[in-house]
C-alpha positions as CSV (number, residue, x, y, z in Angstrom):
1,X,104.9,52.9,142.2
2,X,103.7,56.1,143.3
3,X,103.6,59.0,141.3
4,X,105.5,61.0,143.3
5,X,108.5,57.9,142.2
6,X,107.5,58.4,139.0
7,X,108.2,62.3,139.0
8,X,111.1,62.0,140.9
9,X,112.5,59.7,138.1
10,X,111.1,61.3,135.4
11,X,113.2,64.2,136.9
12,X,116.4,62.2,137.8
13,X,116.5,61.1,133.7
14,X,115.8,64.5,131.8
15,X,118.1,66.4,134.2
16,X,120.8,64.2,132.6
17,X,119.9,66.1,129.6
18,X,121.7,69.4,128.7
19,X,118.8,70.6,126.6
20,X,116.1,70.3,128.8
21,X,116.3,73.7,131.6
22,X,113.5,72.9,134.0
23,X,110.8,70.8,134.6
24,X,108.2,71.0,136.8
25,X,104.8,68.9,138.2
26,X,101.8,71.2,136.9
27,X,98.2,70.4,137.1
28,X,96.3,68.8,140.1
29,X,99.7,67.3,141.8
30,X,101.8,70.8,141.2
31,X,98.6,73.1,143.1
32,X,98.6,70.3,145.9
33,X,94.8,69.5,144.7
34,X,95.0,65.8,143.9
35,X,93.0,63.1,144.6
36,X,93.4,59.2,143.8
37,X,92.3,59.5,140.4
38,X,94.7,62.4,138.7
39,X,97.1,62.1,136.2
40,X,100.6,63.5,136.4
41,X,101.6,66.8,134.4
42,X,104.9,67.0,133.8
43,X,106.0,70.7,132.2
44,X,109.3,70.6,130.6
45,X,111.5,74.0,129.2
46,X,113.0,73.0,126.3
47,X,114.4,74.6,123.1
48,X,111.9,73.2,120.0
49,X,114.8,71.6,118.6
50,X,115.3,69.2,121.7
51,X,111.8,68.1,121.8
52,X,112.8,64.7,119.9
53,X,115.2,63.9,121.9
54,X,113.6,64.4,125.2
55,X,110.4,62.9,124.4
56,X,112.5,59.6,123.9
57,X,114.1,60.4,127.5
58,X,110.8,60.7,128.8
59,X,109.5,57.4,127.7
60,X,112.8,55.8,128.3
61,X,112.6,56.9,132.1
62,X,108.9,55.3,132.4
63,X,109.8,52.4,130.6
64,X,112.3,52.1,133.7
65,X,109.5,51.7,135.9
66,X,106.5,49.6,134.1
67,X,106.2,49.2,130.6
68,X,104.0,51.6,128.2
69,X,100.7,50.6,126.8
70,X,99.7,53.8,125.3
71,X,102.1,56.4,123.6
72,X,100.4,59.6,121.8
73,X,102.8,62.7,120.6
74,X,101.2,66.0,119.3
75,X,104.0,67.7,117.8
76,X,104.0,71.5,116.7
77,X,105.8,74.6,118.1
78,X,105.1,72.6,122.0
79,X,104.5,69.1,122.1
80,X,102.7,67.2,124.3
81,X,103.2,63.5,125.4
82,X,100.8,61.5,126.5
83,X,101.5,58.1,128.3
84,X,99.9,55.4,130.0
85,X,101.3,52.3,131.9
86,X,100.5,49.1,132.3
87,X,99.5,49.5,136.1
88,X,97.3,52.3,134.3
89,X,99.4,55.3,135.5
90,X,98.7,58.5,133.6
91,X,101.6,60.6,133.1
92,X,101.7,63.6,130.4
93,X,104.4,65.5,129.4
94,X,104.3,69.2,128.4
95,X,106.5,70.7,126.1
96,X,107.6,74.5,125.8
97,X,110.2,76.9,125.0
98,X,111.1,79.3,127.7
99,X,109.7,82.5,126.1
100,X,106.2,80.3,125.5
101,X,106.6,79.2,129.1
102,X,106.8,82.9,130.1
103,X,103.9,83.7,128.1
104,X,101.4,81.1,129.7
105,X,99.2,81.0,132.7
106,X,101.5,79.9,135.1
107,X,102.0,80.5,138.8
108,X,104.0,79.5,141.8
109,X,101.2,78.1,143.5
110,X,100.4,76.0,140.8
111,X,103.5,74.2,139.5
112,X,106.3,72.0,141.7
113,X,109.7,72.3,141.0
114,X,111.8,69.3,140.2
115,X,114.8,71.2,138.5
116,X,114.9,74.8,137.4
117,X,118.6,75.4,135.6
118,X,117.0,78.7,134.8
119,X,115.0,80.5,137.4
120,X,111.9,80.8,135.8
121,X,109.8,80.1,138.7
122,X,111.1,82.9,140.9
123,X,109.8,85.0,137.6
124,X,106.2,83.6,138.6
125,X,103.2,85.3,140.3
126,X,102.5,84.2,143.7
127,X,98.9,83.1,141.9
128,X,97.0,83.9,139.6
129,X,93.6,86.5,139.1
130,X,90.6,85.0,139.2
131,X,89.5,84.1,135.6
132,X,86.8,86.3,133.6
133,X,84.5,85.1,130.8
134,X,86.1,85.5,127.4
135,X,83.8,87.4,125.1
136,X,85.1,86.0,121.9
137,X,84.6,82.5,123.1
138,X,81.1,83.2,124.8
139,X,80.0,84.7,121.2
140,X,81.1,81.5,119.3
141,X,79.6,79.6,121.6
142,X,76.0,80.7,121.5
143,X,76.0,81.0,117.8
144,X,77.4,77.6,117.3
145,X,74.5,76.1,119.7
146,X,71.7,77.8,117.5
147,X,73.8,76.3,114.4
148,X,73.8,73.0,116.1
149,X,70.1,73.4,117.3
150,X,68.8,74.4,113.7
151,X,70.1,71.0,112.4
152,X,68.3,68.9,114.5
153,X,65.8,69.7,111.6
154,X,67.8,68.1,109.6
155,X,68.1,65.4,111.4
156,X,64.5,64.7,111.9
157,X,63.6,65.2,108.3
158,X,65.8,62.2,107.6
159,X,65.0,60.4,110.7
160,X,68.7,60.5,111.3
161,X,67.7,60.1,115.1
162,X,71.2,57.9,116.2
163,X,72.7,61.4,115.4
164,X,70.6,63.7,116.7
165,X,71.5,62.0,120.1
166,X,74.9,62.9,119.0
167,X,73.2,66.4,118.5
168,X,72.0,66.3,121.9
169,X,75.2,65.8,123.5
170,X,77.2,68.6,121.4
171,X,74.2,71.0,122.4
172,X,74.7,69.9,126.6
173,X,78.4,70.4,126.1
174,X,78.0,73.8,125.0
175,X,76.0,74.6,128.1
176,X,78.4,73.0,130.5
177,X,81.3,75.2,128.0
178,X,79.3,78.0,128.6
179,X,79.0,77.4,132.5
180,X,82.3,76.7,132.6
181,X,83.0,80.6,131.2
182,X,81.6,82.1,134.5
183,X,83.7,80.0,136.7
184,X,86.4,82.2,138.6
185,X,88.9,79.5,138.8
186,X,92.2,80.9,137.2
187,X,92.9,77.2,136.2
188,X,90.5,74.9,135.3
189,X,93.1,72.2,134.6
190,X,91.8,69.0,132.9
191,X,88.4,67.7,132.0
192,X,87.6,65.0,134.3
193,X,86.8,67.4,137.3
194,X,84.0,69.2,136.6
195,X,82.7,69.3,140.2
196,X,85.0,71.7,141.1
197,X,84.5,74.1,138.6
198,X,81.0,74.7,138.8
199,X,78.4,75.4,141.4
200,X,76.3,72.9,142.8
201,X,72.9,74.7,141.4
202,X,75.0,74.2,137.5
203,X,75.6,70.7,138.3
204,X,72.1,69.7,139.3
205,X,71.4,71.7,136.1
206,X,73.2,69.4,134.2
207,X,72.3,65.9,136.0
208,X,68.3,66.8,134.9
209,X,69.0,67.2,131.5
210,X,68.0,64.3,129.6
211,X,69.8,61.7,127.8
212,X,67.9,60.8,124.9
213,X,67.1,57.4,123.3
214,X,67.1,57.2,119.4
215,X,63.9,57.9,118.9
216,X,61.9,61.5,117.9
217,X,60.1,62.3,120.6
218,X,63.2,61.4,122.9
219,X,65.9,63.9,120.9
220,X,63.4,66.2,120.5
221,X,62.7,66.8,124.3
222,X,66.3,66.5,125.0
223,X,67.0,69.2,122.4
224,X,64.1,71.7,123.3
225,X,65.0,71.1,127.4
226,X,68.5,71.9,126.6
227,X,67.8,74.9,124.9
228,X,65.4,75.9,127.4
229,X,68.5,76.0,129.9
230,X,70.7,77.7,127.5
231,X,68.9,80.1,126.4
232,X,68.5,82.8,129.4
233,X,72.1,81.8,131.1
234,X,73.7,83.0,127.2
235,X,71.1,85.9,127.3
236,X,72.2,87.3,130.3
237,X,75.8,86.3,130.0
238,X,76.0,88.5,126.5
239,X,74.2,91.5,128.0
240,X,76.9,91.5,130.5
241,X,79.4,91.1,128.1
242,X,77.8,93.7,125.9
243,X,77.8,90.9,123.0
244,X,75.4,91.8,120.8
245,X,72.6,89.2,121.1
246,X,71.9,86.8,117.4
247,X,68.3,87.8,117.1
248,X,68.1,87.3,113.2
249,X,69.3,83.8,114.0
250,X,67.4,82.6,116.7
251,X,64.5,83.7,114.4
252,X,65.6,81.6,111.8
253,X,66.4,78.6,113.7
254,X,63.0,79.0,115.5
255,X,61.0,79.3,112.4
256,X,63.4,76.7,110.8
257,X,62.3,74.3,113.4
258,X,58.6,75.5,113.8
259,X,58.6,73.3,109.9
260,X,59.0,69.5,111.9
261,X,56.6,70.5,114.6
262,X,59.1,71.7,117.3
263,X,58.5,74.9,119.2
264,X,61.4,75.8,121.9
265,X,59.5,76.1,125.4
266,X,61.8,79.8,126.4
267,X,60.7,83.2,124.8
């Protein structure tokens, strides 16, 4: 079963349904980007009241083709399904009213139509402008990597060093969130692409950091490395941004550390 079968009767089940006006194929099959490892998005317009009820159409129409092994629903104002089959075909399903749907990032050259009772892709930008960092985001993330960098004190004070690899990894996925900021792409769709997203020179960036063993001398170079990255690329993304740089904190978390022997290696 390919997934373009599975769409099509996904599609061929909810139109059957009064309440649901359009559906479309978002994500790496609806921009014509996929490969042989994506998933299929699935964007339904639906009042919140019909959610139910078409989440149970949704299932009943992949049941139809291979039984489901994994069935997650996060419910709220839009819901989104989550499904796996037993041949290990990922399929989610979207959610939204039509005046949320309006209010997303959407565009024509991102989404496939499989029924649109209401015209709301006609409504749709061609594409969409490139993306710009958001300042708000860029400021939480550098202040929560010196939060999470001052506690590897903590960590080595109790020798918790099984979590201060956790600690390790937190602090690397705030870089690659922070890299990820800078990227132009006006969708940057799911997280198992990263490639395409950043630059080569970020990648390589990210396949020299290293991945630390539970030990102290291995978290702490993993930390201090990391941070020797971050530093400069959140430095110069703030000035840009004209975010007002945490100098008060960096101090702290500097001389916080400075008391188990660590000394970042960046000015």
């Amino acid at each position: 079963m390919s997934y373009a079968e599975l769409s099509q009767a996904v599609a061929n089940r909810l139109s059957s349904e009064p309440g649901a006006q359009a559906l479309f194929i978002a994500g790496s099959y609806g921009s014509g980007a996929e490969d042989a490892y994506s998933d299929l998005d699935l964007v339904v317009v639906a009042d919140q009241d019909e959610h139910s009820r078409l989440a149970e159409a949704f299932r009943s129409a992949l049941e139809q083709q291979a039984a489901v092994v994994f069935w997650r629903e996060r419910k709220g104002r839009n819901r989104l399904v989550n499904a796996i089959t037993e041949d290990w075909r990922r399929c989610d399903l979207f959610m939204a009213s039509a005046i949320d749907f309006a209010q997303q990032r959407r565009s024509q050259d991102g989404l496939k139509v499989l029924f649109d009772r209401i015209k709301l892709y006609r409504g749709l930008p061609d594409k969409l402008p490139s993306a710009t960092p958001d300042r708000t985001k860029v400021m939480y993330i550098v202040n929560e990597f010196l939060r999470v960098l001052g506690l590897m004190s903590v960590g080595l004070g109790r020798s918790e060093h099984v979590l201060l690899v956790k600690g390790a990894g937190l602090l690397r996925d705030l870089l690659t969130d922070l890299m990820l900021e800078e990227s132009p792409q006006p969708d940057r769709g799911g997280a198992l692409h990263l490639s395409r997203l950043l630059t080569p020179a970020q990648i390589s960036l990210l396949e020299g950091l290293p991945y630390p063993a539970p030990n102290r001398d291995d978290v702490i170079t993993a930390h201090v490395r990391t941070a020797a990255a971050f530093l400069p690329i959140a430095r110069r993304l703030s000035q840009e941004l004209e975010i007002v740089w945490p100098d008060a904190f960096e101090r702290a978390t500097r001389r916080r550390l400075a008391l188990e022997g660590v000394t970042l290696d960046c000015a």
